[in-house]
N, C-alpha and C positions, 0 to 999 in steps of 0.2 A: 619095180623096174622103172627105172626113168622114161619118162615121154621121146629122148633124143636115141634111149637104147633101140626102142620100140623100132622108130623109124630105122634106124637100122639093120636091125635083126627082123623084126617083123614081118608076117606076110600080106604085108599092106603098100601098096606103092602110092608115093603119096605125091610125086614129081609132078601130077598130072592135076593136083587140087590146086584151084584158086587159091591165093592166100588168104580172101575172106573169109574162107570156110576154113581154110587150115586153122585160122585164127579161132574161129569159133569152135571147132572140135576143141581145139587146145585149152581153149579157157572150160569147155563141158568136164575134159576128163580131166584137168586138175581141181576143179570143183572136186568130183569124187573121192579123188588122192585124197585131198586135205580134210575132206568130210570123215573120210574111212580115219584117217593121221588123227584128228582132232576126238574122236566117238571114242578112240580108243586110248587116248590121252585124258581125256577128261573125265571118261567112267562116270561120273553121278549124275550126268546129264549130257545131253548129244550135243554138238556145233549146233544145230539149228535153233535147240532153246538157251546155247551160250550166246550165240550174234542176236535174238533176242533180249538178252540180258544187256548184254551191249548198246542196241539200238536205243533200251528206253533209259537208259544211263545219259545216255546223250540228250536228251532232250530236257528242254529246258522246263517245262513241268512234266508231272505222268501223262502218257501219251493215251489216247480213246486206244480201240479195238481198231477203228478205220486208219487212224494217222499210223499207228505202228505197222498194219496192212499195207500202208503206201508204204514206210520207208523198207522194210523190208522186201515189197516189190511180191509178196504174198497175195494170197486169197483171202477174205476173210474168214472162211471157214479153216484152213490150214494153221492161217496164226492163235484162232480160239483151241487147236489142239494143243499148238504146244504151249500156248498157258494155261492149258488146265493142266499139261503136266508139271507144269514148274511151279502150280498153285497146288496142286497135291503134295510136289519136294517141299513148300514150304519158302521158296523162293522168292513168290511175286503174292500180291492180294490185291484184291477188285475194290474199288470204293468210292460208293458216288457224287459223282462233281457237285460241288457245292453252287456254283451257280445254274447248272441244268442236271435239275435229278433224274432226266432220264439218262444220263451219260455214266459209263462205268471209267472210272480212270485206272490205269495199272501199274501199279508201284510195290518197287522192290524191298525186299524184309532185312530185316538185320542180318537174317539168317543167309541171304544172298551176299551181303558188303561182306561177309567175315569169308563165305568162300570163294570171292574175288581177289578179297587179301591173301587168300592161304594160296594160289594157285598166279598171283600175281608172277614171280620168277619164272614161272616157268615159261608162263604164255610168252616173256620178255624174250628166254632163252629162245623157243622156238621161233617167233618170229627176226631173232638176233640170225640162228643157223638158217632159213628160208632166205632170208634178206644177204647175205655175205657176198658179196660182191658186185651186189645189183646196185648201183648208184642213185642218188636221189635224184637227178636228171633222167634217169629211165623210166621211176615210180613217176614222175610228174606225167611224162609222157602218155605212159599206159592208162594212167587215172586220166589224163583228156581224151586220149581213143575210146576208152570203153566210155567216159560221158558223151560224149558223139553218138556211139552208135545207141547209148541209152537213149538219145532224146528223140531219135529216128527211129527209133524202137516202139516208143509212146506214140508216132503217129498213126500206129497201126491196132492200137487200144479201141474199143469199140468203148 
């Protein structure tokens, strides 16, 4: 059911929410939509160890356990779960930095690039139908509100 059904039909009166808060419900329960959309699209592995895969994709050498912790906005205990699940798929392997050997760096297998390739269309497609009519002038938008309140977010980080 759509979020706009909800407010409709629902027995939720929502006239009386802040928009702050409307806003942040709204970003929580579309988190879970695309979570549930995505766990069940992907099958071999969940959203949480694909945006992992993603994140250390992005970075310009293999990321520590801490730096992927920050960009994921994780625990560190949480991010060592799901690589050890994607270290058991065969996904990711640990391997220590060559200039400080206590550092584990995490870097992706052959066996991840070929099922990035094979699943490449579709992500394209889903995010083609998610994205349909939303303008890149509202993407710019939303991506500086949510950086906003991320950086207002971080001053409440202990």
């Amino acid at each position: 059911m759509l979020i706009e059904e909800v407010m409709q039909n629902g027995n939720v009166d929502f006239s009386n929410i802040p928009s702050n808060y409307y806003l942040l419900g709204l970003l929580s329960a579309f988190e879970n939509r695309f979570q549930a959309m995505a766990d069940n699209t992907m099958q071999e592995i969940s959203w949480k160890q694909f945006f992992a895969i993603i994140c250390i994709n992005m970075c310009k050498e293999p990321p520590t356990l801490k730096e992927l912790s920050d960009i994921l906005g994780s625990s560190h205990q949480n991010v060592k779960q799901i690589l050890l699940k994607l270290e058991k798929k065969s996904f990711i392997q640990f391997q220590t930095d060559d200039a400080d050997k206590r550092k584990q760096r995490i870097v992706l297998t052959d066996y991840c690039r070929e099922f990035c390739e094979r699943n490449d269309e579709m992500s394209k497609s889903i995010m083609e139908k998610m994205f349909n009519g939303v303008t890149e002038k509202e993407v710019a938008t939303t991506i500086q509100t949510i950086i906003k309140i991320e950086k207002n977010l971080r001053g409440y980080e202990g």
